[in-house]
C-alpha positions as CSV (number, residue, x, y, z in Angstrom):
1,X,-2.8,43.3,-2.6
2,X,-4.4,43.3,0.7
3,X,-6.4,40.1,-0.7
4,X,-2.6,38.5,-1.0
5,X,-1.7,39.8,2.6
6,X,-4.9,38.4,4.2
7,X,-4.1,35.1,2.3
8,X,-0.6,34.8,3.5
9,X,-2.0,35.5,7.0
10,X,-4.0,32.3,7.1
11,X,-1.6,30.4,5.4
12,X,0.8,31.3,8.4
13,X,-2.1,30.6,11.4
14,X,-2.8,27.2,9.1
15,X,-1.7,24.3,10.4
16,X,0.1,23.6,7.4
17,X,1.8,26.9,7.8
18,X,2.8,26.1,11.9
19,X,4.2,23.2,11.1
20,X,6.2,24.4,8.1
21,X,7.4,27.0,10.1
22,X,9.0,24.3,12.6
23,X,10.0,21.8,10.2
24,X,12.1,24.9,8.3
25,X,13.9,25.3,11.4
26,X,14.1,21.6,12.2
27,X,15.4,20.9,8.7
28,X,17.7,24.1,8.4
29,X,19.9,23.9,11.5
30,X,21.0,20.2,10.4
31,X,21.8,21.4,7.2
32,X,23.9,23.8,8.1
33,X,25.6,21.7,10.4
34,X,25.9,18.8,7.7
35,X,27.6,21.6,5.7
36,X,30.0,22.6,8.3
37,X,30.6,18.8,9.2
38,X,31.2,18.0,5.2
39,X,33.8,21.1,5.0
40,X,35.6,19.5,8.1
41,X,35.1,15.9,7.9
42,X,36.4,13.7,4.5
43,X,33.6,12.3,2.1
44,X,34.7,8.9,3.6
45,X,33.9,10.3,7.0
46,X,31.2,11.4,6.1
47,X,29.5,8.6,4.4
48,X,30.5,6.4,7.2
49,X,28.2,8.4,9.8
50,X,25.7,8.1,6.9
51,X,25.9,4.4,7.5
52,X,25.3,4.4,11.1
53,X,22.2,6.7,10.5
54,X,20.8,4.3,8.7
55,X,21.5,1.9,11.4
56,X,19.8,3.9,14.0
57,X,16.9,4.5,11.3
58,X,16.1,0.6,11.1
59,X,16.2,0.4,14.7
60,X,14.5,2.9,15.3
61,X,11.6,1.5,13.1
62,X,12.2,-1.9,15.2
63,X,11.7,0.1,18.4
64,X,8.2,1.3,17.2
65,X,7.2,-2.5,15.9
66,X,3.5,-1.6,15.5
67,X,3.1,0.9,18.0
68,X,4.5,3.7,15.4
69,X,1.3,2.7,13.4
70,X,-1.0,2.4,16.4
71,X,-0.2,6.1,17.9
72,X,-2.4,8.2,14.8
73,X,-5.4,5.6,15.2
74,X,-5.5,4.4,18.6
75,X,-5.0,8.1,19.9
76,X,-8.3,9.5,18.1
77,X,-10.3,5.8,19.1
78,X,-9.2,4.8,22.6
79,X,-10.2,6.4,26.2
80,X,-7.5,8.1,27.5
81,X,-6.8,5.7,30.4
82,X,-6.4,2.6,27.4
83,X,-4.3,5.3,25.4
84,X,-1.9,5.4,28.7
85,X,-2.0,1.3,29.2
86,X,-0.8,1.1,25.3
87,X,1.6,3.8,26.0
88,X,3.4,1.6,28.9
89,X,2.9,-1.6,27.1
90,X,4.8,0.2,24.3
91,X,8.1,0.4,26.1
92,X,8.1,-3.1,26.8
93,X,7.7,-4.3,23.4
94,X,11.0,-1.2,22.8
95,X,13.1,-2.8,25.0
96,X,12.2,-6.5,23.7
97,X,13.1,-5.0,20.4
98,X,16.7,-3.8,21.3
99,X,17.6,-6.4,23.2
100,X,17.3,-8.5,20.3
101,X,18.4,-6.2,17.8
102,X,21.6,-5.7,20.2
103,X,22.1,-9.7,21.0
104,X,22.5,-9.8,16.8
105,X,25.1,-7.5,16.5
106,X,27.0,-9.5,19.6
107,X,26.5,-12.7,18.6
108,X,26.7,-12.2,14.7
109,X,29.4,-9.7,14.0
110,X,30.9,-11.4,11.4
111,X,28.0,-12.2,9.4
112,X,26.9,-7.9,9.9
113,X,30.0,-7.2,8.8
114,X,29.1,-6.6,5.1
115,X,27.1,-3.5,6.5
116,X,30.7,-1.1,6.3
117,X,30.5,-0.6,10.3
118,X,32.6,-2.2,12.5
119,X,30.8,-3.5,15.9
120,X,31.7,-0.4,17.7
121,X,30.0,1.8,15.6
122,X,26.8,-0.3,14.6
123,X,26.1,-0.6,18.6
124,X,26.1,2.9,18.9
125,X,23.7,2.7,15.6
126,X,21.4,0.5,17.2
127,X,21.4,3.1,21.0
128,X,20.4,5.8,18.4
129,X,17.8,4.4,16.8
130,X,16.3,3.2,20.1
131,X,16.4,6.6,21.6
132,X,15.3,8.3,18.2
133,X,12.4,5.7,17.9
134,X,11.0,7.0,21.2
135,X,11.1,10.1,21.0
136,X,9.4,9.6,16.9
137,X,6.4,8.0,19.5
138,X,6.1,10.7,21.0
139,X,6.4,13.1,17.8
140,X,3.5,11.1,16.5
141,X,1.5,11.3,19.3
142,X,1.7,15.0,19.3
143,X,1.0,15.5,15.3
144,X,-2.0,13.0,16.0
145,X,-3.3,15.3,18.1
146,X,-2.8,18.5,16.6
147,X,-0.5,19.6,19.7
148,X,1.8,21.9,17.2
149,X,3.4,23.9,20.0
150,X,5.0,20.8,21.9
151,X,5.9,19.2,18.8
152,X,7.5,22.2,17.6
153,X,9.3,22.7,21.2
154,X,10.4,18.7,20.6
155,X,11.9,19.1,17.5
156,X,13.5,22.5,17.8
157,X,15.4,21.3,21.2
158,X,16.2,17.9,19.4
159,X,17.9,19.7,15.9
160,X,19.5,22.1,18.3
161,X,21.1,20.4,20.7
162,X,22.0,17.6,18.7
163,X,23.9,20.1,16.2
164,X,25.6,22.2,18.7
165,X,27.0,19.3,20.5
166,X,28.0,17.6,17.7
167,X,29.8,20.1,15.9
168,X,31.7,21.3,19.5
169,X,32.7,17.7,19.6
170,X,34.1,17.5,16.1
171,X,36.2,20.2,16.2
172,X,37.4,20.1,19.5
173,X,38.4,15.9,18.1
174,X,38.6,16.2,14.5
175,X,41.1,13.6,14.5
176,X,38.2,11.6,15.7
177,X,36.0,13.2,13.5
178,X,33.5,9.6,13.1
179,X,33.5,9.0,17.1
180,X,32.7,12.6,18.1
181,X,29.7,13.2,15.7
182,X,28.5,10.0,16.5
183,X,28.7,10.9,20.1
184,X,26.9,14.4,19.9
185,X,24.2,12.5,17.7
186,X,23.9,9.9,20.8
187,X,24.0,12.9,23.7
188,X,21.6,15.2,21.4
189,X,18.9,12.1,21.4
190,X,19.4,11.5,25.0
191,X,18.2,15.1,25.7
192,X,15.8,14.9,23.4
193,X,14.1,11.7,25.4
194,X,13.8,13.3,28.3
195,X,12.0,16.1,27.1
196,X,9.9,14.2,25.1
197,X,8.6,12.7,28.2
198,X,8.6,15.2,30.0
199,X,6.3,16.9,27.9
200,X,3.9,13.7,27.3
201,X,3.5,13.0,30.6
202,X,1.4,16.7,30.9
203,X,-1.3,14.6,28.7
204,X,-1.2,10.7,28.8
205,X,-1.2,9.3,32.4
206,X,1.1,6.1,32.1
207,X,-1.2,3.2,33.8
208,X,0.6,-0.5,34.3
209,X,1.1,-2.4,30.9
210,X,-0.9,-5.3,30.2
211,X,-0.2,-8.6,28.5
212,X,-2.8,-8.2,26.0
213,X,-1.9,-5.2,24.6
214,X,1.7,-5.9,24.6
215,X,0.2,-9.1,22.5
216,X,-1.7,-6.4,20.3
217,X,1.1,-4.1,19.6
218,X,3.1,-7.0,18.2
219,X,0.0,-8.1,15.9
220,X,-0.2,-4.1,14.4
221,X,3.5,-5.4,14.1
222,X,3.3,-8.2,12.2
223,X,1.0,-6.6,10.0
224,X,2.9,-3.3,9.3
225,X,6.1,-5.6,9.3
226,X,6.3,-6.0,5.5
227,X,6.0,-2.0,4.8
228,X,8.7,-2.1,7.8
229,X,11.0,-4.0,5.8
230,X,10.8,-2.2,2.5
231,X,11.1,1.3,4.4
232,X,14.8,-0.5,5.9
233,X,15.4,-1.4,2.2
234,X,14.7,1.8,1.0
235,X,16.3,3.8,4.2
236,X,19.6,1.7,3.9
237,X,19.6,-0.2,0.8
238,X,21.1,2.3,-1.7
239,X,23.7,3.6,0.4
240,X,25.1,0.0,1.5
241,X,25.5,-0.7,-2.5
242,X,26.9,3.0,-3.1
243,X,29.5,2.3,0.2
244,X,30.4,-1.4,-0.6
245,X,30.2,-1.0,-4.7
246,X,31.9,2.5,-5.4
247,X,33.5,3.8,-2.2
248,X,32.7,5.5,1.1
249,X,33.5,8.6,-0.8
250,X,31.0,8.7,-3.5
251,X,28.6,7.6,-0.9
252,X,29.2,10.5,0.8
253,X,28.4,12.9,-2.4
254,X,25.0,11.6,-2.3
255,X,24.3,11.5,1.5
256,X,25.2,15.1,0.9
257,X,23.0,15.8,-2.1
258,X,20.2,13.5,-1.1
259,X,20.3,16.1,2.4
260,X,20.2,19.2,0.3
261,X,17.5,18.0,-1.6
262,X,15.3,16.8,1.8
263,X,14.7,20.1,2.4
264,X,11.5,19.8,0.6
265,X,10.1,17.6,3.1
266,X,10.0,20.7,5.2
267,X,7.0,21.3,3.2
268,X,6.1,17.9,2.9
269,X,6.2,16.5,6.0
270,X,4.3,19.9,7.2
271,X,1.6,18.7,4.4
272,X,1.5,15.1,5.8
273,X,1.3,16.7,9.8
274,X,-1.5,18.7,8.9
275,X,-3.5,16.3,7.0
276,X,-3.2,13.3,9.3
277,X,-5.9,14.4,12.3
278,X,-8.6,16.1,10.5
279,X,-8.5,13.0,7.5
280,X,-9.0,10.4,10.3
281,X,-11.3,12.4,12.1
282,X,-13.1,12.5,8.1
283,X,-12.9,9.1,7.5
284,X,-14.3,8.6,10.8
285,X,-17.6,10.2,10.0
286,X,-17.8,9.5,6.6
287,X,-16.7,12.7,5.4
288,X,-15.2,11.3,2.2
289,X,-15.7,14.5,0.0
290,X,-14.0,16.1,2.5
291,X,-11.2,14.1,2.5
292,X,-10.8,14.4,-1.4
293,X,-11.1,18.0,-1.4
294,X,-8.6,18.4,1.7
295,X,-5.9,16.1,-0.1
296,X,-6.5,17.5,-3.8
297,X,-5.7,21.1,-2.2
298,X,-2.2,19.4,-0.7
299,X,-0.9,17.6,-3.6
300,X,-1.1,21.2,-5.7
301,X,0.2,22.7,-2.9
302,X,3.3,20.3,-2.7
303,X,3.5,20.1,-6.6
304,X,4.3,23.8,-6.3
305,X,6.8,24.0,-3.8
306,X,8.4,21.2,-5.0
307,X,9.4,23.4,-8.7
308,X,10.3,26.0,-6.2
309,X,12.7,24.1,-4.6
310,X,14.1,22.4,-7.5
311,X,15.2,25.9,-9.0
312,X,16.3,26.6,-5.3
313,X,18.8,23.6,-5.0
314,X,20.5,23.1,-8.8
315,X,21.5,27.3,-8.6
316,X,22.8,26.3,-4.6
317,X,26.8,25.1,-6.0
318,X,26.9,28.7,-8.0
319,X,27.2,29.8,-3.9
320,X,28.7,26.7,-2.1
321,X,28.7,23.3,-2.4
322,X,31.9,21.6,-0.9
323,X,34.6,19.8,-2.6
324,X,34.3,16.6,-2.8
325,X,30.7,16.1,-2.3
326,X,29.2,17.3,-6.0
327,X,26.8,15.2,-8.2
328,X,25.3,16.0,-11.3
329,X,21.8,18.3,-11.6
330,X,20.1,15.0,-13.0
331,X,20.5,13.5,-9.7
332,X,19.4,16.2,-8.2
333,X,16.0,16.6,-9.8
334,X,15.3,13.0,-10.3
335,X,15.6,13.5,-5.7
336,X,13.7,15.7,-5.9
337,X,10.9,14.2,-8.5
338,X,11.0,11.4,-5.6
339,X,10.5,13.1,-2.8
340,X,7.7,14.7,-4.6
341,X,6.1,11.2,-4.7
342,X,6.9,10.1,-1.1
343,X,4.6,13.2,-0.3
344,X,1.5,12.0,-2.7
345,X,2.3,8.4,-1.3
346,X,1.8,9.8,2.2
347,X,-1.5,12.1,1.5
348,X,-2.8,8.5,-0.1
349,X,-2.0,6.0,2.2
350,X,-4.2,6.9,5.6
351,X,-7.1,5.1,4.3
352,X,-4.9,1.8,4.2
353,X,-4.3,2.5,8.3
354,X,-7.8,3.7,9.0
355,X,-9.3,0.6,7.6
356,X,-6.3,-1.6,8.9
357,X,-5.3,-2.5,5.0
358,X,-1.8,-2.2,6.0
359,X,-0.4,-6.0,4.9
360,X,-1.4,-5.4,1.5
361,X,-0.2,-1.6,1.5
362,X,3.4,-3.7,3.2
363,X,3.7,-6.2,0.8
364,X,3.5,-3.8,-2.1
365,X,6.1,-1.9,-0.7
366,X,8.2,-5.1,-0.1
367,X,7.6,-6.1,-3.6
368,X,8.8,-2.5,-5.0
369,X,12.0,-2.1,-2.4
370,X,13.4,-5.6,-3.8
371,X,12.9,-4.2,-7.3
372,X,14.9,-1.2,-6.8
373,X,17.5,-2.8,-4.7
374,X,17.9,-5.6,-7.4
375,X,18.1,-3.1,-10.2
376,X,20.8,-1.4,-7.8
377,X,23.2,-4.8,-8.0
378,X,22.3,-6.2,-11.3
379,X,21.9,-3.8,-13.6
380,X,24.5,-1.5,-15.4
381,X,27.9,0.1,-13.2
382,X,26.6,1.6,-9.9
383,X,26.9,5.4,-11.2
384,X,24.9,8.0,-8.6
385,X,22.5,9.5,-11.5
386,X,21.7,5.3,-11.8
387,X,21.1,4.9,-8.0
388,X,18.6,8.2,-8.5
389,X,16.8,7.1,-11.0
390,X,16.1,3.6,-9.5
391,X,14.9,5.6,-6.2
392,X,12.6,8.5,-8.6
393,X,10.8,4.9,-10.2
394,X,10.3,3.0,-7.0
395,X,9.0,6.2,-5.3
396,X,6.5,7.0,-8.3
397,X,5.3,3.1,-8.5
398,X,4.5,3.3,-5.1
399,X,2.8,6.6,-5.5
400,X,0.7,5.4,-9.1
401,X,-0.5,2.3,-6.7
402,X,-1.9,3.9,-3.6
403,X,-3.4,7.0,-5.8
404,X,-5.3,3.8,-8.1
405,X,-5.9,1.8,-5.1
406,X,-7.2,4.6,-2.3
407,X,-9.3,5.9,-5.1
408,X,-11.2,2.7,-5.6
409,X,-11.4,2.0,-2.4
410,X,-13.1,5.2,-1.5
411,X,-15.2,4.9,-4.4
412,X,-16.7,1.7,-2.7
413,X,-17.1,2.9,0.6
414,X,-19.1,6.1,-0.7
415,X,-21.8,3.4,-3.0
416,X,-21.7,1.3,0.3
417,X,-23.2,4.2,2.3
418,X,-25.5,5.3,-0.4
């Protein structure tokens, strides 16, 4: 017993434990908010704010353009005075990014309009994923660098405020049920940017931005852009066939049910945040059976959880699930089976940044996200267990390739040295 106690103990100091610990809270309060907002808001409401997440998630992917892949690397291998200059060159390549993004939707509303959103709604999209982007930079920075406490004090104020303003604005305009959670998502990542800054500024000292970097931030770009374009596919693609094939209403079952089941990545994005410093600090020095041991230890780990919370989410409609938003228990585990593998997929993949393989690792993922979107339109009536089951495959095909392909490559780096 006491054996079990002192076991729990360290799993709680553990990094993995901190940032499970956050993430829980993180991941619990916009749950319960997304199940308040579902018993308010119809299905159709609902899967319309779903659309303009995805929206802000593209952007907000745009907004990082290469610097989101720079922040673990460059963090660990720059001085901190060229670690500032990248910061500062980073929000000039931002702000390049949305004012494109934003002269799009002006100038070619018509041609966007097969998105779901009228223009309206996809500009306040394209704001949120700008401010969210940010503040993600910042998020990364902080995970880099094992600072647990401000990322946990980053998070926790952005899933609070964000859910207490937004459910005070819906039920004060539920008549306006899309416009006011739209604007407490807007006001919440507003906040959120400020403290985010306010908290970075206490480690990186911003120095003027320089052309060259600016110039090197857009090369990590170009190389991470194909990954970038099958994470949009992947983020958006599903839901735009569910919304324009079958109905803002069933969309808005499985925005509901693929929520429910994201509570895993509490776990997993705790495994992911753990793992990401000490295996570039290991691949660094060479420390390869340390890097095998480490990431062997967090697959079990997530394989576990993972069962657990399967059982957790198909008994969760015996105590509520509200109407209008149910889906079948074979979409619900085949989620969950693909979350699973977005966790291996993540444990596997930091060789490909370390060693700058990213434009094979994007094209891969490219390759895979035009599969499962094809499969999506072409094949069979769009029926939600279908639209899981394409998901679970892409997910695991991604995971079988970067387990094979991380393997070997680690296997040649380890002869190399010998």
């Amino acid at each position: 017993m006491e054996n079990l106690i002192q076991l729990g103990r360290r799993l709680i100091k553990s990094p993995v434990g901190k940032y499970s610990a956050v993430n829980s809270v993180t991941k619990l309060i916009p749950f319960i908010v997304s199940v308040v907002l579902a018993s308010l808001m119809a299905p159709s409401q609902y899967g319309t704010v779903s659309l303009v997440i995805v929206a802000s998630s593209v952007v907000g992917s745009l907004t990082n353009y290469g610097f989101g892949v720079m922040v673990a690397r460059e963090s660990h291998l720059c001085s901190r005075q060229e670690f500032g200059e990248l910061m500062s060159s980073s929000w000039i390549v931002s702000i390049i990014m949305l004012t494109l993004v934003l002269s799009c939707v002006v100038f070619f509303e018509q041609s966007l309009s097969w998105i779901g959103l009228e223009q309206e709604l996809l500009v306040c999209g394209v704001v949120l994923g700008f401010l969210l982007g940010r503040v993600d930079l910042v998020s990364k920075y902080l995970v880099a660098q094992q600072k647990v406490r401000d990322f946990s004090v980053l998070e926790l104020y952005k899933a609070g405020a964000t859910a207490l303003i937004s459910v005070v604005l819906v039920c004060a305009f539920l008549e306006h049920a899309i416009s006011a959670r739209v604007t407490g998502l807007l006001i919440g990542a507003a906040i959120a940017l400020v403290l985010a800054y306010r908290i970075v500024r206490q480690r990186v000292f911003y120095h003027r931005p320089r052309i060259n970097l600016i110039h090197s931030i857009f090369s990590y770009g170009t190389k991470t852009l194909p990954q970038a374009v099958a994470n949009w596919m992947k983020i958006g693609a599903d839901k735009v066939v569910i919304g324009s094939l079958v109905g803002l209403d069933m969309l808005g079952a499985y925005s509901f049910t693929f929520l429910v089941c994201s509570l895993f990545m509490v776990f997993g994005s705790a495994l992911n945040n753990a793992y990401i410093g000490p295996c570039i600090l290991m691949y660094k020095a060479g420390d390869l059976e340390g890097v095998t041991n480490l990431r062997v230890r967090y697959v079990a780990s997530a394989t576990a959880l993972m069962v657990i919370c399967f059982l957790s989410v198909i008994f969760m409609p015996l105590v509520y699930w509200p109407d209008g938003y149910k889906t079948s228990v074979i979409v619900m585990g085949l989620l969950m089976l693909s979350f699973w593998a977005q966790v291996v997929y993540l444990l596997y993949n930091k060789y490909f940044f370390f060693s700058l393989k990213i434009v094979e690792l994007g094209f891969i993922n490219v390759l895979a996200a035009i599969t499962y979107v094809a499969f999506l339109v072409f094949f069979g009536g769009v029926t939600l267990e279908f639209v899981a089951l394409c998901f679970c495959v892409y997910n695991l095909v991604l995971a079988f390739y970067v387990v094979l392909r991380t393997s070997y490559l680690e296997k040649e780096l380890s002869m190399i040295d010998c």
